[in-house]
C-alpha positions in Angstrom: 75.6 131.2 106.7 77.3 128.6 104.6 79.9 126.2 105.9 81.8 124.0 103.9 83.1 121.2 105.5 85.7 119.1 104.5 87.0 115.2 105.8 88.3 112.3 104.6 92.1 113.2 104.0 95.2 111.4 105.9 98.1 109.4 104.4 98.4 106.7 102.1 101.1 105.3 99.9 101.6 105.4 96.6 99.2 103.9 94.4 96.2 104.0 97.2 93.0 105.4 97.3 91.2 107.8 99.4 87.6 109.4 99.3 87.3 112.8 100.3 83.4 114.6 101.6 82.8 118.0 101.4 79.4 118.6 104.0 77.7 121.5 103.3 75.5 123.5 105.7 73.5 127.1 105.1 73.0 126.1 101.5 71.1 124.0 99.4 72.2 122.0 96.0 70.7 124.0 93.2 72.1 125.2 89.9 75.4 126.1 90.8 79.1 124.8 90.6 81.0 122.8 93.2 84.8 121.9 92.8 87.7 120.5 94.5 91.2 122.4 94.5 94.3 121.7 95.9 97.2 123.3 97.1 100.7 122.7 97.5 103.0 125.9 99.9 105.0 128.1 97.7 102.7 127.0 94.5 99.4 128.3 93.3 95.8 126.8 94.3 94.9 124.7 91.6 91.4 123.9 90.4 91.4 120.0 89.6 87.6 118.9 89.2 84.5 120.5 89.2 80.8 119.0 89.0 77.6 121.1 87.3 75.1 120.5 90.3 72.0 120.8 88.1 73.0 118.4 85.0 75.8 116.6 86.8 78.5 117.3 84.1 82.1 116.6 85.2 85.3 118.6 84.5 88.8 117.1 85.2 92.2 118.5 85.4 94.7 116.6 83.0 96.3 115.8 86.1 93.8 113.4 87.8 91.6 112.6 85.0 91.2 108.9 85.2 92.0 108.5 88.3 89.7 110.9 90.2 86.0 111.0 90.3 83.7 113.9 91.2 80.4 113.6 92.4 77.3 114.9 94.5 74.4 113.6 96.7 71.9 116.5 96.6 69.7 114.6 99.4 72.7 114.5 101.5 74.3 118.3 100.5 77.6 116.7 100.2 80.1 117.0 97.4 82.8 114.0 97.3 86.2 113.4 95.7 86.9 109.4 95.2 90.7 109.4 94.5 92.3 106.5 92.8 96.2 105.5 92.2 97.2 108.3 94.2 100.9 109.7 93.5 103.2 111.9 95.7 102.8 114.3 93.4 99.0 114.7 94.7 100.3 115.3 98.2 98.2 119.0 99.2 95.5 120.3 101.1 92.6 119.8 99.5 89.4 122.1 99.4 85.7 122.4 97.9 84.3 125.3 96.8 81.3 126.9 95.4 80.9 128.7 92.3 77.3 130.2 92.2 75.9 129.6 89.0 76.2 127.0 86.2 80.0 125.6 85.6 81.6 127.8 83.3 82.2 124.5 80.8 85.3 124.5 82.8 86.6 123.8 86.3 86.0 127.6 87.4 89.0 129.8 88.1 89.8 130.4 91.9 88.9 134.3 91.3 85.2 133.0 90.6 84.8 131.1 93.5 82.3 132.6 96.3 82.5 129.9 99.4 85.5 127.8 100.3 85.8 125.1 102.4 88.7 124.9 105.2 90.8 122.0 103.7 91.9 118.5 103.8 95.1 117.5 103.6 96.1 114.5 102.0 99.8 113.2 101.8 101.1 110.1 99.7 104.1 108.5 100.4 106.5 106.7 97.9 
């Protein structure tokens, strides 16, 4: 069955970095659509990038475009999340998903998504 498995988060101040994995297992990297969403208690899930597995395209959330970079490595099946000038504001538990199918043009919405990891949470201090 697939397993998402998420690592990487912990706490950093302001202005750090940190580079989150997503290892996959019981599923292979085909055509389909990975992402990363956070989420904050008492707010919504929010979809902030997602990666096209079979061309690679990139989608980015106004809110860490720039600073965040989405990518794959099909040999390993692991997505990763490189986060840049991180912000308190970007304090959440972070998760990766899997949309099957091509990326909507789009970061998919959370109602699309068919496999989620557990989450990561990441907190950044001031």
């Amino acid at each position: 069955r697939v397993q998402l498995v998420e690592s990487g988060g912990g706490s950093v101040q302001a202005g750090g970095s940190l580079r989150l994995s997503c290892a996959a297992s019981g599923y292979m990297f085909n055509r389909d659509c990975m992402a990363w969403s956070r989420h904050v208690p008492e707010k919504e899930r929010e979809g902030i990038a997602a990666i096209d597995l079979d061309s690679s395209t990139t989608y980015y959330d106004d809110a860490v475009k720039g600073r965040f970079t989405i990518s794959q490595n099909n040999a390993m099946n692991a997505l990763y999340l490189q986060m840049n000038s991180l912000k308190p504001d970007d304090t959440a538990i972070y998760y990766c998903a899997i949309d099957y199918g091509r990326c909507p043009d789009r970061i998919p919405s959370e109602l699309s998504i068919n496999f989620w990891g557990q989450g990561t949470q990441v907190t950044v201090s001031s």
